[in-house]
C-alpha positions as CSV (number, residue, x, y, z in Angstrom):
1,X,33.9,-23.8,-21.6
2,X,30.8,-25.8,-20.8
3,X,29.5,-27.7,-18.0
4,X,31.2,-31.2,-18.0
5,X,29.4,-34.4,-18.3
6,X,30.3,-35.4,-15.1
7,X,28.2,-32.3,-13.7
8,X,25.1,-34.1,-15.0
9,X,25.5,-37.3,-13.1
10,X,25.7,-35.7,-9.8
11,X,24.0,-32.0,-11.0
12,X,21.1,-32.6,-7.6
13,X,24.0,-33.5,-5.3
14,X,23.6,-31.3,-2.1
15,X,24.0,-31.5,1.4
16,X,21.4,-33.3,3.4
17,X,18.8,-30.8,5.1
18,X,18.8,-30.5,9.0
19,X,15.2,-30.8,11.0
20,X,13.0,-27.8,11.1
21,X,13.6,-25.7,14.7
22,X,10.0,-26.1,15.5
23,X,10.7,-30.1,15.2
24,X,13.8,-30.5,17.4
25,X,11.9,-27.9,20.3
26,X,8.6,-30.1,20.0
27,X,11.0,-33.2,20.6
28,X,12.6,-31.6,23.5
29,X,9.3,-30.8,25.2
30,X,7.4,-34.0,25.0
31,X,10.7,-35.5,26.3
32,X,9.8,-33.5,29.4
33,X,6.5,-34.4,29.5
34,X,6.9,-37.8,29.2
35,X,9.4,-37.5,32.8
36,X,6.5,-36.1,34.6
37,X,3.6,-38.6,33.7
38,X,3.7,-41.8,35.4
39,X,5.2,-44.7,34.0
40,X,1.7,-46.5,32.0
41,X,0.7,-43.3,30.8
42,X,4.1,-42.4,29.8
43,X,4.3,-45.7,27.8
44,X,1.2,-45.1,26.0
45,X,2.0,-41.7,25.3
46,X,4.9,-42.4,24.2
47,X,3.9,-45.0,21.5
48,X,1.1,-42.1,20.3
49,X,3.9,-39.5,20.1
50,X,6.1,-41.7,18.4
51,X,4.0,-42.2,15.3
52,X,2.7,-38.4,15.1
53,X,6.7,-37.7,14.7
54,X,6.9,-40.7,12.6
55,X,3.7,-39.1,10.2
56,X,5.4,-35.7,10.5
57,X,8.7,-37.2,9.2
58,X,7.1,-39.1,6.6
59,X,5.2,-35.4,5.2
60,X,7.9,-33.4,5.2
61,X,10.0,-36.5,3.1
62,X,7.3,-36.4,0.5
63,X,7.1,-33.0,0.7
64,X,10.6,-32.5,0.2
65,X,10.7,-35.3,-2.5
66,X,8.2,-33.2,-4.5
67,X,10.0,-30.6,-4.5
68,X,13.2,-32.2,-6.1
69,X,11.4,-33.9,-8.8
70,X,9.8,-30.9,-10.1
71,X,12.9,-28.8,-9.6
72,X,14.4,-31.7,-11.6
73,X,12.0,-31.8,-14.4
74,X,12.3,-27.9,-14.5
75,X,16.0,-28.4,-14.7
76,X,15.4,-30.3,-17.9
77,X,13.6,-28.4,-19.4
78,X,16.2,-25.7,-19.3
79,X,18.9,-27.9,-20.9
80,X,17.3,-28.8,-23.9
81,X,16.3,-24.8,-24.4
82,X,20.2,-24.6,-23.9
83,X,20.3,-26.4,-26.9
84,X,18.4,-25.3,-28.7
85,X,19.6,-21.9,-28.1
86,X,17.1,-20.3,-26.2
87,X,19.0,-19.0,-23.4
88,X,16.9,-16.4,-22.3
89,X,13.9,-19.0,-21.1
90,X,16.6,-21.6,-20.2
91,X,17.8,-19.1,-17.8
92,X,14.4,-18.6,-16.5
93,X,14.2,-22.2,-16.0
94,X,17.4,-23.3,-14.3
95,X,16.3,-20.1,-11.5
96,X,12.9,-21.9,-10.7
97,X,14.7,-25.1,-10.2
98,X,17.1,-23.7,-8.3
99,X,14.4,-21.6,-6.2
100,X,12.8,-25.4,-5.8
101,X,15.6,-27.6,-4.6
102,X,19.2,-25.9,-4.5
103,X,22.1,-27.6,-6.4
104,X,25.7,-27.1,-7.0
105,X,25.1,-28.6,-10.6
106,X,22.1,-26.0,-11.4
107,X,24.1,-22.9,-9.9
108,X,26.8,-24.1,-12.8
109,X,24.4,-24.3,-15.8
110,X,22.8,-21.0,-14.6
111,X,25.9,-19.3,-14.3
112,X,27.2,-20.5,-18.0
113,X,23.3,-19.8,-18.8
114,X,24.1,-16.4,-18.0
115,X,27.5,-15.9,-19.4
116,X,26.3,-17.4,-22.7
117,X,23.1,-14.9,-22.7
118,X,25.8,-11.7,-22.2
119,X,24.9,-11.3,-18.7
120,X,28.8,-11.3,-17.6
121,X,28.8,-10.0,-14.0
122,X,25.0,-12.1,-13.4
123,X,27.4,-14.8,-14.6
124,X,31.0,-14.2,-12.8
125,X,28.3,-13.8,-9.2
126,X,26.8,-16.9,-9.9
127,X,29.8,-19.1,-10.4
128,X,31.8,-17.6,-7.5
129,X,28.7,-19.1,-5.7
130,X,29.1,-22.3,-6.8
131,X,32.2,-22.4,-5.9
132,X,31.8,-21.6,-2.4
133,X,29.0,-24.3,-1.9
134,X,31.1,-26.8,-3.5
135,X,33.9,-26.5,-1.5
136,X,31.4,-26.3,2.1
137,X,30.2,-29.8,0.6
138,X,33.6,-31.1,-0.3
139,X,32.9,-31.3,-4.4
140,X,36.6,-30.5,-5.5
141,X,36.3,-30.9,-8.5
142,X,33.1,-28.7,-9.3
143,X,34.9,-26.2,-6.9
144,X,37.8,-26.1,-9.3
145,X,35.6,-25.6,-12.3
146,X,33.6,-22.7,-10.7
147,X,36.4,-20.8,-9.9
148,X,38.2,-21.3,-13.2
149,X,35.0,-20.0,-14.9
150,X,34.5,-16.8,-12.7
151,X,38.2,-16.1,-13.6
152,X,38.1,-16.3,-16.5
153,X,35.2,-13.7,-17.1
154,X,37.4,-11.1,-14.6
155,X,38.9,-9.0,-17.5
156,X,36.3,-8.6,-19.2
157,X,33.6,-7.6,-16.5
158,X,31.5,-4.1,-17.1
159,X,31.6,-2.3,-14.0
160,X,29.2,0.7,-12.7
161,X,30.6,3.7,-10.2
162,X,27.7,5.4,-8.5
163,X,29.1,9.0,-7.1
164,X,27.0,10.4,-4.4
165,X,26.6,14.3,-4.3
166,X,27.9,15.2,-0.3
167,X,24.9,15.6,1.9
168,X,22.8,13.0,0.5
169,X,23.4,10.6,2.4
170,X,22.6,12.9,5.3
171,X,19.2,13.3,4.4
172,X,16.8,11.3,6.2
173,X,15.4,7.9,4.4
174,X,17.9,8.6,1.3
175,X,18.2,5.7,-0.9
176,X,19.9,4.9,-4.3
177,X,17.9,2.2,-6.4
178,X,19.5,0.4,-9.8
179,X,16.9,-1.3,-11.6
180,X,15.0,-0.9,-8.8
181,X,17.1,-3.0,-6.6
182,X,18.7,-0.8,-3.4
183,X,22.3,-0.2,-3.3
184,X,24.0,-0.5,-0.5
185,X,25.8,2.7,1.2
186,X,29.2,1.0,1.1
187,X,28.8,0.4,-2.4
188,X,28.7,4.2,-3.2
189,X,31.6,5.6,-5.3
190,X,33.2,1.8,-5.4
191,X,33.1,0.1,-9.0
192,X,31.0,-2.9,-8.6
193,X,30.4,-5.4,-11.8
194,X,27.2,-4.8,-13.5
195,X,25.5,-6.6,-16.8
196,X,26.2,-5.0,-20.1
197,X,23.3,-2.9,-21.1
198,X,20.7,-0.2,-19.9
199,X,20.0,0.5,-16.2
200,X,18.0,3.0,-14.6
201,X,19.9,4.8,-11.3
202,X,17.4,6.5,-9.3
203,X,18.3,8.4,-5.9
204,X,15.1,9.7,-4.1
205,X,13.9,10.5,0.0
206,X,10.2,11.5,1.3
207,X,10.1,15.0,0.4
208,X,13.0,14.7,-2.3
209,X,12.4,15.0,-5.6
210,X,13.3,11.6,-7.1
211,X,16.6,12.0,-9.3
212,X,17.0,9.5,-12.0
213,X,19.8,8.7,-14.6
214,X,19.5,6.2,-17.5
215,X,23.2,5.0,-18.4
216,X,24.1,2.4,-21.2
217,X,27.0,0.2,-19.6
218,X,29.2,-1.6,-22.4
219,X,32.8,-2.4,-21.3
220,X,35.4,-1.0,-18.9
221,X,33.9,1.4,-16.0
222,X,31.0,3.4,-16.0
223,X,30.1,6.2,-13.3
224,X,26.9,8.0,-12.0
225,X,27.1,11.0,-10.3
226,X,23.8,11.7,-8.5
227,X,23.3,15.6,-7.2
228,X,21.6,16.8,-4.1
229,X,18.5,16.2,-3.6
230,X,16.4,18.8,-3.4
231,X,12.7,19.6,-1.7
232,X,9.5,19.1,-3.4
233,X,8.3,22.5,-2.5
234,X,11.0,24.9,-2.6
235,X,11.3,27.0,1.6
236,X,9.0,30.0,1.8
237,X,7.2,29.5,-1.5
238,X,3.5,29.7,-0.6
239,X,1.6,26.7,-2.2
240,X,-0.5,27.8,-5.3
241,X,-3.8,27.0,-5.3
242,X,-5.3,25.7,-8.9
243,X,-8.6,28.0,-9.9
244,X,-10.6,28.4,-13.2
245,X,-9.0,30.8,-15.7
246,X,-11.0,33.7,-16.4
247,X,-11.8,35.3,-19.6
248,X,-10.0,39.2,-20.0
249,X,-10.7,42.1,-22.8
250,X,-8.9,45.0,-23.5
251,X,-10.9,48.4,-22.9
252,X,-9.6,52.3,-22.7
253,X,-8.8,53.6,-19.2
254,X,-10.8,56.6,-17.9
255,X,-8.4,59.0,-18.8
256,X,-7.6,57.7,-22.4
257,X,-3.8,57.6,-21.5
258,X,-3.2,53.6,-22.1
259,X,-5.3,50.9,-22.4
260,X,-6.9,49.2,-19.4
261,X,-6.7,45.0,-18.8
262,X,-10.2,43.7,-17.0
263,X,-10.1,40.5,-15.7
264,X,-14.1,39.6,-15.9
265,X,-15.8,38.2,-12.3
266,X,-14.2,35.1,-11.6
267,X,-14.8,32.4,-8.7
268,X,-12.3,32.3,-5.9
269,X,-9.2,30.1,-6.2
270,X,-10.1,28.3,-2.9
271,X,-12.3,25.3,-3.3
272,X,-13.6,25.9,0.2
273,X,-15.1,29.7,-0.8
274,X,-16.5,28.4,-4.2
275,X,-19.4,26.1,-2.6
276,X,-20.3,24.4,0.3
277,X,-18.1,21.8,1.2
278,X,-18.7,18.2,1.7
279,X,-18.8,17.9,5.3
280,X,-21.2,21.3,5.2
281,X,-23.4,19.4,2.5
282,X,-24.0,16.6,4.4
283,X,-24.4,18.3,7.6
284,X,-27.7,20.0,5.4
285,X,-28.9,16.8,4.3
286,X,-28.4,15.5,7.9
287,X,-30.7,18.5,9.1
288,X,-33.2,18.0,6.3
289,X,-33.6,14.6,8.0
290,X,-34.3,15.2,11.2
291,X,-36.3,17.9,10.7
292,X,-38.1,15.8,8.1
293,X,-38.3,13.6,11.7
294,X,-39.0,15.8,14.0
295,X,-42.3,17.1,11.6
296,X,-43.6,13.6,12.2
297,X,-42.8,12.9,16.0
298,X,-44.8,15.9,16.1
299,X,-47.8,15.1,14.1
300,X,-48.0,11.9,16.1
301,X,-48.4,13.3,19.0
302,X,-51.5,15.8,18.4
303,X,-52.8,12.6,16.9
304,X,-52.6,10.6,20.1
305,X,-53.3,13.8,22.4
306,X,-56.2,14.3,20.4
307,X,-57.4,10.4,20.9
308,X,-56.1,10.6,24.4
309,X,-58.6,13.9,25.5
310,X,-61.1,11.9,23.3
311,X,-60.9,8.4,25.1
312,X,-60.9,10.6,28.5
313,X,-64.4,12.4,27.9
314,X,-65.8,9.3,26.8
315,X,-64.4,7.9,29.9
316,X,-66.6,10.5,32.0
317,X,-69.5,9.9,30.0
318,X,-70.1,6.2,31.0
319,X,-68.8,6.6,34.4
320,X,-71.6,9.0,36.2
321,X,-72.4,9.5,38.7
322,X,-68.8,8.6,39.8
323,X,-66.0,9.0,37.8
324,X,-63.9,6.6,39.7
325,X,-66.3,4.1,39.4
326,X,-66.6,2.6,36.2
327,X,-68.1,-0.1,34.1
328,X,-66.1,-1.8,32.0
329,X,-66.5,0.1,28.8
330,X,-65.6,3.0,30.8
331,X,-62.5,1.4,32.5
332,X,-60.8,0.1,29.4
333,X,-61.6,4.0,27.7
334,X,-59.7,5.3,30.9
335,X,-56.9,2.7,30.1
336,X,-56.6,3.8,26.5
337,X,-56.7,7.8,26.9
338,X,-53.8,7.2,29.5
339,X,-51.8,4.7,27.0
340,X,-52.4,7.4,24.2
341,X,-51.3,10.1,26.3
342,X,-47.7,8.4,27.1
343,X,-47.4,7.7,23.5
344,X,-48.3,11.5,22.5
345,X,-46.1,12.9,25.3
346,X,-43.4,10.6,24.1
347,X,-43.8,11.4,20.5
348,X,-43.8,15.4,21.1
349,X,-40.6,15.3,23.2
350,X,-38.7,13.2,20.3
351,X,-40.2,15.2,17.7
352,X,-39.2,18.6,19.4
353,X,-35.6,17.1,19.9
354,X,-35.4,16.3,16.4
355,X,-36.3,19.2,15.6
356,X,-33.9,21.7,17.9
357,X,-31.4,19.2,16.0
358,X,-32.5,20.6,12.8
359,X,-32.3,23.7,13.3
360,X,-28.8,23.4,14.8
361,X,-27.2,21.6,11.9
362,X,-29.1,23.8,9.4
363,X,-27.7,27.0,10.9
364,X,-24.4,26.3,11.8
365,X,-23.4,24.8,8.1
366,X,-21.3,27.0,6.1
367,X,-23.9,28.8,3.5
368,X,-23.1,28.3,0.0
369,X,-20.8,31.4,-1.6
370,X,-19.3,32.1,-4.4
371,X,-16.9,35.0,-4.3
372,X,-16.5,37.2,-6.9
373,X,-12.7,39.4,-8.0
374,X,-12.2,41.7,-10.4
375,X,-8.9,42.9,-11.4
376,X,-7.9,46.1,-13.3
377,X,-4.3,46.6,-14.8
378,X,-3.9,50.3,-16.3
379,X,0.0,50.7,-17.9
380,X,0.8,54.2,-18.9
381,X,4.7,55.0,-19.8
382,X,7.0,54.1,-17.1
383,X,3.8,53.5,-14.7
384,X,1.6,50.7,-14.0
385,X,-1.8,50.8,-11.5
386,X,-3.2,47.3,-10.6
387,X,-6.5,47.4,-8.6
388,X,-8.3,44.6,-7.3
389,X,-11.7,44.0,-6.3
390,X,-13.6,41.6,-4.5
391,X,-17.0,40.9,-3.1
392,X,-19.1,38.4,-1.5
């Protein structure tokens, strides 16, 4: 059974949409502002306030008005695909213009969209829905249609039991997924109607590992059984680190009894013993800076020290026989050995920090080591010796 004729007359009919929240609150509040001003002001205010609403009236008509005319030019689109028998994209089409600008009539040609495409229960859903809206808008006669449709796909319905192993649903953040979509706890162990074809169950929790189960769904009722989860890392199993495998050769024992198995030097399975780590490398680099730093804060200053006791003497020299008492050539040397000492006190005291900071970062990073193990295995009749040895 298709959609009548009668559905595309009237296939945009809907319901007309109520004013935003945010409109009917801003009308309430400039109500009350408009009580409090006096009556000119009000007036004026009033006839300003009255056209923004008009404007914003006017925009969210046109936007609205936008929306219908592509959602019917999409709707279009999807009928003559339905023609032409290209359900799959005419399926795809009637959901965009239903997405756009919901419609009784395009919930109808989805749902036969589906049913024709072999997607039963997407099918059954979709009709029982436009049923419902129908009838809350008063369209019997759609109403009547939609539920005689969903009835009649009933029998024939695939349907998908998902059994859930006892505990599982304890577990903290357990969820079931099918198709990716989550299933609902009250759904578990009930038969629900599901499309004919392949879906992926998956059941998974942090620190689970994730339990999936491909299942092929044709007709009648299908069930899942998902186990208990369990734990990525199994209790008391140590973590194992990864390492680089090391070469072995077979040799004779000491005593000649059996041979002997000697693992050759290999480097230590932790990551944090086989070189110097990243923080530790750039703590060097940081100390190879300021000391780098600290050499030149240094050399500045036994430059300027050196002006400074220069600049002084000179000083001396053109201010006999009274060294307090200078000409100006004398004065302004006086002036420039005591600037150059500031700068060469200043420059040793950095370059002395800078360099106690050096030293400290240099010292206290982690050297670079590389341990070495070697492992013996002697087996000798009913007797095995397995000796280890490590150095660094």
């Amino acid at each position: 059974m298709s959609t009548t004729s009668a559905d595309d007359a009237s296939r945009r009919s809907l319901q007309s949409k109520p004013l935003p929240l945010a409109s009917i609150v801003m009308t309430h509040v400039t109500t009350l502002l408009f009580r409090a001003l006096p009556a000119p002001l009000s007036t004026l205010t009033a006839s300003s306030s009255a056209t923004a609403l008009m404007f914003a009236a006017f925009t969210v008509n046109a936007q609205s008005a936008g929306s219908k005319a592509a959602a019917e030019a999409i709707f279009e689109q999807g009928k003559q695909l339905m023609q032409t028998g290209d359900f799959g994209q005419a399926c795809t089409k009637f959901e965009a213009s239903q997405k756009l600008d919901q419609g009784v009539g395009t919930l109808l040609y989805l749902a036969d969209c589906y049913e024709k495409l072999g997607r039963t229960a997407s099918a059954w859903a979709t009709f029982k829905e436009a049923a419902s809206v129908a009838g809350a808008q008063g369209q019997e006669t759609r109403q009547k249609l939609a539920v005689q449709r969903a009835r009649a796909l009933e029998p024939d319905l695939a349907k998908l039991t998902i059994e859930v192993a006892a505990g599982n649903e304890s577990i903290l953040g357990f969820e079931v997924r099918s198709d990716g979509v989550a299933v609902p706890p009250a759904q578990y162990a009930t038969p629900f109607p599901i499309d004919p074809g392949t879906h992926h169950i998956e059941a998974g929790a942090p620190g689970k590992r994730t339990h999936t189960e491909t299942i092929n769904v044709t007709r009648g009722v299908s069930h899942v059984n998902l186990p208990l989860l369990i734990d990525l890392t199994p209790p008391g199993t140590p973590p194992v680190a990864a390492g680089p495998a090391s070469s072995t050769t077979l040799g004779p024992s000491s005593s000649g009894a059996a041979p002997v198995l000697v693992a050759s030097p290999a480097r230590s399975a932790q990551t944090t013993n086989d070189s110097v780590s990243d923080q530790d490398k750039t703590q060097r680099t940081l100390s190879y800076i300021a000391g780098g730093l600290g050499v030149v804060g240094i050399g500045l200053g036994a430059y300027f020290g050196i002006a400074a006791l220069h600049n002084n003497s000179s000083s001396k020299d053109n201010c006999q026989p009274d060294p307090n008492t200078c000409p100006e050539l004398g004065y302004n040397q006086r002036q420039d050995a005591l600037r150059d000492g500031r700068i060469s006190t200043v420059s040793f005291v950095a370059g002395g920090a800078l360099l106690t900071t050096a030293a400290v970062l240099y010292f206290t990073a982690k050297p670079n080591q590389s341990n070495r193990v070697t492992a013996q295995a002697q087996v000798s009749g009913q007797s095995a010796l397995l000796n280890l040895q490590t150095s660094w």
